[in-house]
Residue, then its C-alpha position, 0 to 999 in steps of 0.5 A: x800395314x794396316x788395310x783401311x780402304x777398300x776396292x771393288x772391281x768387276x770381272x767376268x765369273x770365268x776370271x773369277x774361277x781362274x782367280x779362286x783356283x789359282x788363290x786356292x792352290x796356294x793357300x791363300x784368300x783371293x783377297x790375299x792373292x789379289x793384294x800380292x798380285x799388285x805389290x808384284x806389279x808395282x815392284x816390276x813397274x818400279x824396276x822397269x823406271x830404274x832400267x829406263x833411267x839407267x839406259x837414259x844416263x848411259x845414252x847420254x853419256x855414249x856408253x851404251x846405245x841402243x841398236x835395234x834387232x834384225x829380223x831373221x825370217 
């Protein structure tokens, strides 16, 4: 894919420290990292809305429902 826009963002210097480090201890770029980061997070958010349109057609069909945890203290 082509990279033709560019994002800026500030973070605190420790953040970047964290960043280099951990960028750094696989081989990659921060940039990189970064880039790999959000491709992460937007699979995950798009697994979260198929599970929750999953649990939705199943409540409404009264195959599932959902029951909420007790507390054992």
């Amino acid at each position: 894919m082509k990279k033709n826009t560019k994002i800026h963002f500030w973070v605190e210097s420790e953040y970047k420290s964290i960043l280099e480090k951990q960028a750094n201890s696989e081989g990659l770029t921060i940039s990189q990292y970064c880039r790999n980061k959000l491709i992460e997070n937007s699979q995950i958010i798009k697994i979260e809305d198929i599970v929750e349109k999953i649990l939705y057609i199943l409540e409404n069909r009264k195959i599932y429902k959902e029951v909420p945890l007790k507390n054992s203290k």
